[in-house]
C-alpha positions in Angstrom: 29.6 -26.6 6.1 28.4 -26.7 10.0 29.4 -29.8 12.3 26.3 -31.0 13.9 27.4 -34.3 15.3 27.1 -35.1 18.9 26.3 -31.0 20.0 24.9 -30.3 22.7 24.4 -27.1 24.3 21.7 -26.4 27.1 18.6 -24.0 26.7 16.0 -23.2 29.0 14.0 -21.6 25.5 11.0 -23.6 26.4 10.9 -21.4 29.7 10.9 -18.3 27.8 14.2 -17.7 29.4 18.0 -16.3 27.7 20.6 -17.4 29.4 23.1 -14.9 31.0 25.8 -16.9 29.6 26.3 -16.2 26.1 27.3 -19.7 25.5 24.2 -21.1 26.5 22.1 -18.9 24.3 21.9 -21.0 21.5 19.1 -23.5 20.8 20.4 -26.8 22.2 21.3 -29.1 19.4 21.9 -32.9 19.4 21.8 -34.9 16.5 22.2 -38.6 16.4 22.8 -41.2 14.0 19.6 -41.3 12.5 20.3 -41.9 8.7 16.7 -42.3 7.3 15.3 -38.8 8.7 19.1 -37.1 7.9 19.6 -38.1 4.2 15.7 -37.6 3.8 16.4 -33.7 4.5 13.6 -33.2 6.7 13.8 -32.2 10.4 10.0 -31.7 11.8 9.0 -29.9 8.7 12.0 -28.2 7.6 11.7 -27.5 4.4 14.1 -29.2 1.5 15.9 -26.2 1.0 18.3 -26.9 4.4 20.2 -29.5 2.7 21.6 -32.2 5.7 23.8 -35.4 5.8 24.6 -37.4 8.5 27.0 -35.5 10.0 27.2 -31.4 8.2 24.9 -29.4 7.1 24.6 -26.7 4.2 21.7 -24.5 3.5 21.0 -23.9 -0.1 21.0 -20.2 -1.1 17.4 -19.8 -2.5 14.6 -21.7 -1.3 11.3 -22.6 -3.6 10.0 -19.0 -2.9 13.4 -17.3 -3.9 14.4 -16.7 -0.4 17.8 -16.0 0.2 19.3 -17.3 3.6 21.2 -13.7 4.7 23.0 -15.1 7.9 21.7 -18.9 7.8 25.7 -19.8 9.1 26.5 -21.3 12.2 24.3 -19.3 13.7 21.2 -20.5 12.5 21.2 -24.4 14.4 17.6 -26.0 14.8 17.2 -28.9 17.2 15.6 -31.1 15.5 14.3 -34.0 18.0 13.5 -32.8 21.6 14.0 -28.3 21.7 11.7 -27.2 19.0 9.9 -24.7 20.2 6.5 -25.7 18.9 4.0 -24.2 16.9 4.7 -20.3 16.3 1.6 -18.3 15.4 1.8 -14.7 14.5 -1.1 -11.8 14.7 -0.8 -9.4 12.2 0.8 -9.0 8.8 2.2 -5.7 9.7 6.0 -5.1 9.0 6.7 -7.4 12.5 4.6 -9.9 11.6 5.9 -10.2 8.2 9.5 -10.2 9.6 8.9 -12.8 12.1 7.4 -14.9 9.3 10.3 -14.0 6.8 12.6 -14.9 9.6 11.2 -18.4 10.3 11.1 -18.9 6.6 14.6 -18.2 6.4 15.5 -20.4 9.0 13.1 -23.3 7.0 10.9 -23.6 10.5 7.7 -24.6 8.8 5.4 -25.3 12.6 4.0 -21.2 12.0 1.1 -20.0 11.1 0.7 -15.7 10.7 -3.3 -14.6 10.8 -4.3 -11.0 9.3 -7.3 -9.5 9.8 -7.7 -7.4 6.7 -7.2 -8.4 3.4 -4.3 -6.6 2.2 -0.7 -7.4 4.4 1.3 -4.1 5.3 -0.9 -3.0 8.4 0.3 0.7 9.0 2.2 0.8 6.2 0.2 -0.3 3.4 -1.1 1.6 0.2 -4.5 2.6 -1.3 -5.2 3.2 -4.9 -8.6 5.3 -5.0 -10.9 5.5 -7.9 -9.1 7.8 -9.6 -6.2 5.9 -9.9 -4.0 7.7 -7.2 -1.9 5.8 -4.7 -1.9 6.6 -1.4 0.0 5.6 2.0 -1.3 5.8 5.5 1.1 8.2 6.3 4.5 10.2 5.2 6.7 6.9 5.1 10.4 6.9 3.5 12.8 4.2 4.3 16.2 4.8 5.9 17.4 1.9 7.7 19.4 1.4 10.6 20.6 -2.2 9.9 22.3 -3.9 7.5 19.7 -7.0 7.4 16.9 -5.0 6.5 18.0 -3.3 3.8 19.5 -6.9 2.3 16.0 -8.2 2.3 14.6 -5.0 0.8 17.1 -5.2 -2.1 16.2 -8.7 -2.2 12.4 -8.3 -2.8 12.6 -4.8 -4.5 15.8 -5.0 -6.0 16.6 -1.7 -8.4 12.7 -0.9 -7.9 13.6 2.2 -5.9 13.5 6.2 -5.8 16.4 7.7 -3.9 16.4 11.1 -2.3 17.8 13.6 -1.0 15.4 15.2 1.8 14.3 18.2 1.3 11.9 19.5 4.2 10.2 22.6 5.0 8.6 24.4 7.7 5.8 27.0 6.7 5.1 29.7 9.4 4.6 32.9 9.4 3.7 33.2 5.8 6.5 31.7 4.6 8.9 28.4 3.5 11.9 27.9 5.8 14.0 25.3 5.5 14.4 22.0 8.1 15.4 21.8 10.9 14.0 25.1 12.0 16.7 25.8 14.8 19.3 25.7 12.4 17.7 28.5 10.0 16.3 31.0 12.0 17.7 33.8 10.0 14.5 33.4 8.4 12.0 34.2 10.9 11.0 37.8 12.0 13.9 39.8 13.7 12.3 40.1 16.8 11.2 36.3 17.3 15.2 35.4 15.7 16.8 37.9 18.6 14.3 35.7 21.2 15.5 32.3 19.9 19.1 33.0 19.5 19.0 34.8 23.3 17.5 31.1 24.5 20.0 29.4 22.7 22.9 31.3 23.8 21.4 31.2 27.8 20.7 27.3 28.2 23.9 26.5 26.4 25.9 26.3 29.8 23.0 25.2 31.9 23.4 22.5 34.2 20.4 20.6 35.5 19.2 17.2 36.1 17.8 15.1 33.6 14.2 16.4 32.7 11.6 15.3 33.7 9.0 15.6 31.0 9.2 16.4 27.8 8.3 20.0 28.0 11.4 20.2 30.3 13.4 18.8 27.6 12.4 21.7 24.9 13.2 24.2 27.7 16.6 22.8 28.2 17.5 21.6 25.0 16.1 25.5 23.2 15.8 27.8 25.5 12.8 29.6 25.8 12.4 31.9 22.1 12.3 27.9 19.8 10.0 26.4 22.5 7.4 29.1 22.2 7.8 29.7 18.3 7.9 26.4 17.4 8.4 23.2 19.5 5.5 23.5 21.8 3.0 24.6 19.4 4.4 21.7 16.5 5.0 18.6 18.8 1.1 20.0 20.5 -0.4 19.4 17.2 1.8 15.9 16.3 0.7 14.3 20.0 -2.7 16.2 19.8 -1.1 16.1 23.4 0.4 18.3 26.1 4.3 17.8 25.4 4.5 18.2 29.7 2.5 15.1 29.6 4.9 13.2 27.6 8.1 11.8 28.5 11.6 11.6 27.4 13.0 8.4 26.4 11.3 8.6 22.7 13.0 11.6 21.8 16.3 9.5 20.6 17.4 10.6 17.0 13.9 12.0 16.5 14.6 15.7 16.8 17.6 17.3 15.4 19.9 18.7 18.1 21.1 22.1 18.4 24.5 23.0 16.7 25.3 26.3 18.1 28.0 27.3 16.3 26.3 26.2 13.0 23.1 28.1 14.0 25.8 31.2 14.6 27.1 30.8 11.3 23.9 30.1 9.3 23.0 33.7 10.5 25.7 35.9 10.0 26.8 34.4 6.4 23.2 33.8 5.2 23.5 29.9 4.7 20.4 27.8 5.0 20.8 24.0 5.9 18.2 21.6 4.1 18.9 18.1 5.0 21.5 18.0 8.2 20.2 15.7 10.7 18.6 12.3 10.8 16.9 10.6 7.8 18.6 13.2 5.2 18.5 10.6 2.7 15.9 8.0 2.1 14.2 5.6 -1.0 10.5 5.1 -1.8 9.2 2.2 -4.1 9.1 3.3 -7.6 5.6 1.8 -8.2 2.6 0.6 -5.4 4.0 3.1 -2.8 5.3 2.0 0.4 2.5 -1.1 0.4 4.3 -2.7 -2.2 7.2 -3.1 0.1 5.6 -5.3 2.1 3.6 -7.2 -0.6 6.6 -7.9 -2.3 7.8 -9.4 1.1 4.7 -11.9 1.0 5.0 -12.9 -2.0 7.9 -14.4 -1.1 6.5 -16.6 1.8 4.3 -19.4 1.3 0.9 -18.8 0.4 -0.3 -21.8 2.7 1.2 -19.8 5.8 -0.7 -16.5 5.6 -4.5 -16.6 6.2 -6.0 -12.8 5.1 -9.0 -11.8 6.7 -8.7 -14.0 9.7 -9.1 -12.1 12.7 -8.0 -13.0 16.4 -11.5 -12.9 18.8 -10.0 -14.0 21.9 -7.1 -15.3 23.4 -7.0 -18.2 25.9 -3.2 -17.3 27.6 -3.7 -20.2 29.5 -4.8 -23.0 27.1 -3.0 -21.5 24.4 -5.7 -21.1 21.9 -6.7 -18.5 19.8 -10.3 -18.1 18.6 -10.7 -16.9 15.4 -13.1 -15.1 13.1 -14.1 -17.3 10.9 -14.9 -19.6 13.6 -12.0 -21.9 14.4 -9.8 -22.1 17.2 -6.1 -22.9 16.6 -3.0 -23.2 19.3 0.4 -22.3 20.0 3.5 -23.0 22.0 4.6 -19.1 21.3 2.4 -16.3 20.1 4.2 -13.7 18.6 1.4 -10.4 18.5 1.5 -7.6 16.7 -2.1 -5.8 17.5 -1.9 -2.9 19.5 -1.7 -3.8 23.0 -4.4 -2.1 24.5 -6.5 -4.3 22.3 -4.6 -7.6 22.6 -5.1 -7.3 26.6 -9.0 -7.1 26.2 -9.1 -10.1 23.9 -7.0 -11.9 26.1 -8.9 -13.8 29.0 -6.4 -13.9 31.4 -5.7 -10.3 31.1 -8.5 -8.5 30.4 -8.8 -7.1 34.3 -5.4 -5.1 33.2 -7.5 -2.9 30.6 -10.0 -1.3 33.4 -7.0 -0.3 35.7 -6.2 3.4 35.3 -2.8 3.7 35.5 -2.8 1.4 32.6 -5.4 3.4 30.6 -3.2 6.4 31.3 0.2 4.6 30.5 -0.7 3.4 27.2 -2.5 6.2 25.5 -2.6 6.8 21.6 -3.0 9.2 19.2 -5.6 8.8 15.9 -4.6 10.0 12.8 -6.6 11.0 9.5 -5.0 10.9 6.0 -6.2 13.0 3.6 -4.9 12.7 0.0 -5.3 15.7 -2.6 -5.2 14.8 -6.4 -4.7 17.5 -9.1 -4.5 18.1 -12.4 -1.8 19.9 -13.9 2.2 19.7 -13.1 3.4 20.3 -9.7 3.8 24.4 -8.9 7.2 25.4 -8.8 7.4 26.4 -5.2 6.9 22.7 -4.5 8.4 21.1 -7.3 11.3 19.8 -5.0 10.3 19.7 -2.0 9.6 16.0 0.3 7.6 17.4 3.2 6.3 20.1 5.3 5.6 20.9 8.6 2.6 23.2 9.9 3.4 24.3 14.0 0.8 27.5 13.7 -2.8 26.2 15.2 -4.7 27.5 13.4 -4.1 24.9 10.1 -5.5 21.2 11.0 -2.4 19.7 9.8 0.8 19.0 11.2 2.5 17.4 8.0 2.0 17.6 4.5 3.9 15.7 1.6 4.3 16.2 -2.0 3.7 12.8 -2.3 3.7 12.7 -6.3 7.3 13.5 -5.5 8.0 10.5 -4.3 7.4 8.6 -7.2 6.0 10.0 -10.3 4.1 7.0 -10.7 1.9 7.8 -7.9 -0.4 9.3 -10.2 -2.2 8.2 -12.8 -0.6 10.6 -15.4 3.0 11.3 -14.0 3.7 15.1 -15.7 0.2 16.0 -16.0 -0.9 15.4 -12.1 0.9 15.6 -8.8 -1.0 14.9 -5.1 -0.7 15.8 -1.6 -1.2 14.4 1.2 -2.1 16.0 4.6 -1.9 14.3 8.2 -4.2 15.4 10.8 -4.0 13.9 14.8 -6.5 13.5 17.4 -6.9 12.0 21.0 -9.4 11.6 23.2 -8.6 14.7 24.9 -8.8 16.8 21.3 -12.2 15.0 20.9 -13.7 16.1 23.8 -12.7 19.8 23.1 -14.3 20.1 19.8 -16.8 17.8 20.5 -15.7 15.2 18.1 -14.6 15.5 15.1 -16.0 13.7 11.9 -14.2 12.9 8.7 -15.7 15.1 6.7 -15.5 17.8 9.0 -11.4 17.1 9.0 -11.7 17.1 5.3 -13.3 20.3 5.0 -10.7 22.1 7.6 -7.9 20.3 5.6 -9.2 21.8 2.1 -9.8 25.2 3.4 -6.0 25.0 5.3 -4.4 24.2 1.6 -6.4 26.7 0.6 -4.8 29.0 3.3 -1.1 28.6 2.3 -1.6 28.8 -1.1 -1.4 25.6 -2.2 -4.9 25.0 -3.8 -6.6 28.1 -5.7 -9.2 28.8 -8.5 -6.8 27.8 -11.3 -6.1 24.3 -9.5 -8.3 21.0 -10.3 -9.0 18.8 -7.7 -8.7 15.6 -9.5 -9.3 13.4 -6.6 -10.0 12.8 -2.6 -9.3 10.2 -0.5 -9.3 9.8 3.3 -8.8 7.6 5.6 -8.6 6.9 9.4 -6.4 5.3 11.6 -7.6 4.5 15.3 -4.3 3.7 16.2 -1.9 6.3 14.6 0.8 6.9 17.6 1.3 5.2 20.6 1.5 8.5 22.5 5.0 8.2 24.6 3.2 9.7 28.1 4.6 9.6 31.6 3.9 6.5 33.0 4.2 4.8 30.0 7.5 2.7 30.9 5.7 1.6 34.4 3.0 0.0 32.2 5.4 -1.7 30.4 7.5 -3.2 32.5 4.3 -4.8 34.6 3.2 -5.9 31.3 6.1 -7.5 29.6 6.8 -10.2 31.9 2.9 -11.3 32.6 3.2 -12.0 28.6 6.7 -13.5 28.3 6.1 -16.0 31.2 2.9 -17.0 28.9 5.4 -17.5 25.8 3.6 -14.2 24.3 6.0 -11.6 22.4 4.0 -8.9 21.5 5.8 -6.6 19.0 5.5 -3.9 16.7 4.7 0.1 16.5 1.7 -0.8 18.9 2.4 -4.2 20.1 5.4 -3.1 21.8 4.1 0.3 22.2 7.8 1.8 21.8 7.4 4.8 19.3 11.2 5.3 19.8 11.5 1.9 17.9 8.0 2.2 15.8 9.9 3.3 12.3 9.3 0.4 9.3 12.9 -0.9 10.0 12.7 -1.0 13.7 9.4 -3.0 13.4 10.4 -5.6 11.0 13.5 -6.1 13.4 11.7 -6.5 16.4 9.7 -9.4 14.3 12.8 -11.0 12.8 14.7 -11.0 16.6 11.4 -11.8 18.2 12.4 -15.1 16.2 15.8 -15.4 16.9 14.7 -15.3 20.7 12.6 -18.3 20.4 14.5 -20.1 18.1 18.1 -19.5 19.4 17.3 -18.2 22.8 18.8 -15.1 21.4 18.4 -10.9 23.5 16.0 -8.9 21.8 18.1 -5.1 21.2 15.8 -3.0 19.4 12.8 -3.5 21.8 14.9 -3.8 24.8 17.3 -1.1 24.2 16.4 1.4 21.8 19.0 4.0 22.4 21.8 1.4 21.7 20.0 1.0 18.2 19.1 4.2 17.5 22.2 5.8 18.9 24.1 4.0 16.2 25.2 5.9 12.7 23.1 4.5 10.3 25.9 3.3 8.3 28.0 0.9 9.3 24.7 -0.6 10.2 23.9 -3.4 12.7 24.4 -6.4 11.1 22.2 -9.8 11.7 24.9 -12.7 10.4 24.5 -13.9 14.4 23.0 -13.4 17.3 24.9 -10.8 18.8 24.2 -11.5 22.2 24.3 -8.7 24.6 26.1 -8.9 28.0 23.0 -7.6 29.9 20.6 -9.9 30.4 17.6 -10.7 28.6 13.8 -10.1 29.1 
């Protein structure tokens, strides 16, 4: 039970603004004596489900959708007369749109509206089911979490509909399987290419420098000189279909496994191989629908009236507050929450469009394309891969940089669990890689894909190709290049001051932040800003997140306002 009576703390929300005081960071709240709106249980469309008498409040634990209210205590207070923030629309039923729109939901804020502009919800993270019956994802996508609130919702919509795991990931090179992370077992590789990466090892151990400057720098330092030339160079080349001396170094985070000298030490002289040390080395997968269904399960759980499919954002008028729309309307909003890739959001929006021509913009906020190529075949799964999660392909000349036994994921993504199993290879591309080979076309990736599986063994005579899908994603990686974080930071507040949040893998254009939980996060405390004038930590300060074990996790019961100040 939450007194309401006679509150009142005060907010600058409407200004886009939280407060430096941590007191003040709470949506102001004032209720008066009004008995007939109380006892009716509505505040400004609020739906029944937030149960209120004149002077408490209690909010019921399910809601007509089955939505349960994680964290809907004391910190969850909605003005209900003169603060609201308005009209909320989202763009893009992505993982952040979705967890803006199961955030306001939760909170029973009903003035939203969230506009998608295919017809499927899931954006980068959605699954395909081809005409053969296979199911495919955009992408090798696992879950592990790093807060507590995400995984609550997930159990919520999903429940026991889950595959746990124990990663198991490989690298092949040089003709062979050896285990990840590669520094760790370089027993394996040739002795003359193991005595070069354990001399860099032992040499940059002591080194002290200042911080690097590019990413390139940071492979040096961090690997010496054998690892960045046998593997890290030629790997992270192919993932960023980019120079790494082009990138920078705030992504790298808990993205690459560090070096463990004395473990590497060890692993050589007593033989030991290390399969899952470092981050993600345990993770789930949806028993049926792939990773898609995680995120259709989510919407079915909002109201249908609140999700328009294939409704597609033209243009954006910043300063009327409108949105034109595909299908011909135009609809407003006090705060726009956007989750298309920001490059694309900019040109649509009239106010801004000038940014997009500028080249230090153009240059700050490159991307990477990706092509997904899923393999269907008859028969059980060979032995040699019968375990394994994923691998990883640094040598050039293969077209891929990843490929996962996806039917290990779930048997059930294949038509005949048993009697088929599938791959799935990733292929990147930039600009820059286009204008080397002088473009590449899908069926030319396809064919180079097939003839690299080929390669390594894992297609021959004796194996039935069942089924092939591909598919390709314009936007795959927002490419982390120098310069990047000056783009940014011009950007952000020219949006902010407009009551625009734009959020996600490319909204935000973080990649350090761009993992399924990170995105629905930024979504659900995109919310929490404007409703509670709460600070935004995973988009504003991703090594606080990600520098975190991910159990205990960060928890969502309240706001958890930082002491630095807010965007």
């Amino acid at each position: 039970m939450i007194s309401l009576q006679g509150r009142l703390i005060q907010s600058r929300l409407s200004a886009g603004v939280c407060l430096p005081n941590p007191h003040m960071r709470i949506i102001a709240i004032h209720l008066r004596h009004d008995k007939d709106r109380i006892e009716g249980g509505i505040l400004h469309g609020l739906r029944p489900a937030l149960r209120y008498n004149r002077d408490t409040a209690t909010v019921g634990d399910t809601d007509a959708q089955g939505i349960r209210r994680f964290g809907m205590g004391q910190d969850m207070q909605i003005d209900r007369k003169n603060n609201l923030p308005g009209r909320i629309v989202i763009l893009g039923a992505g993982p952040t749109g979705l967890g803006a729109a199961w955030r306001l939901h939760e909170a029973g804020y009903a003035d939203w509206q969230l506009f998608e502009k295919d017809s499927r919800v899931g954006g980068l993270s959605s699954s395909y089911v081809d005409d053969r019956g296979f199911t495919w994802d955009l992408g090798g996508h696992v879950v592990f979490s790093h807060y507590d609130y995400f995984d609550r919702v997930l159990d919520s919509v999903l429940q026991n509909q889950w595959v746990d795991h124990v990663r198991e990931a490989w690298v092949w090179m040089r003709g062979r399987f050896i285990p990840y992370p590669l520094q760790n077992n370089i027993r394996h590789l040739p002795s003359q290419e193991l005595l070069a990466c354990l001399e860099g090892l032992l040499d940059v151990r002591d080194v002290v420098a200042p911080p690097p400057a590019t990413f390139a720098d940071w492979i040096l330092r961090s690997f010496g000189p054998g690892l960045t030339r046998v593997f890290m160079t030629p790997y992270n080349r192919k993932v960023w279909a980019t120079e790494p001396a082009e990138l920078g170094t705030q992504w790298v985070g808990e993205r690459i496994a560090t070096v463990d000298l004395k473990r590497v030490l060890r692993n050589v002289i007593e033989g030991r191989d290390d399969l899952s040390w470092g981050p993600n080395a345990t993770f789930r997968f949806p028993r049926q629908g792939g990773t898609g269904r995680i995120w259709e399960a989510v919407a079915e759980r909002l109201p249908t009236e609140r999700l328009s499919l294939e409704t597609e954002a033209i243009a954006i008028d910043a300063a009327a507050k409108t949105i034109r729309l595909s299908d011909g309307r135009t609809t407003s909003y006090d705060w726009l929450i956007s989750t298309l890739p920001l490059d694309l959001f900019l040109g649509r929006t009239l106010a801004l469009k000038s940014e997009t021509t500028d080249p230090e913009f153009r240059n700050g906020l490159r991307y990477s394309s990706t092509h997904a190529i899923g393999v269907g075949l008859e028969g059980p799964v060979p032995e040699p891969l019968a375990s394994k999660c994923w691998m990883y392909f640094p040598e050039p000349e293969l077209p891929f940089y990843r490929v996962t036994v996806f039917s290990n994921y779930s048997p059930n993504n294949v038509p005949q669990p048993g009697r088929q199993w599938s791959l799935m290879a990733e292929v990147s591309e930039s600009s820059a890689v286009r204008a080397g080979q002088g473009g590449l076309t899908g069926d030319e990736v396809v064919r180079r894909t097939l003839e690299g599986l080929k390669a390594v063994g894992f297609l021959g005579p004796e194996v039935a190709v069942a089924s092939l899908w591909h598919k390709r994603l314009e936007h795959g990686y927002p490419t982390p290049v120098l310069g990047r974080d000056r783009v940014l930071a011009r950007i952000e507040p020219m949006l902010s001051e407009r009551g625009i949040l734009s959020r996600g893998r490319f909204g935000a254009w973080k990649y350090e932040v761009g993992n399924m939980d990170h995105s629905f996060m930024q979504g659900v405390e995109a919310v929490d800003r404007i409703l509670r004038g709460c600070t935004e930590t995973t988009v504003q300060f991703p090594d606080r997140v990600n520098s975190q074990p991910l159990r205990p996790k960060r928890k969502r019961e309240g706001c958890e306002p930082s002491s630095q100040p807010s965007m």
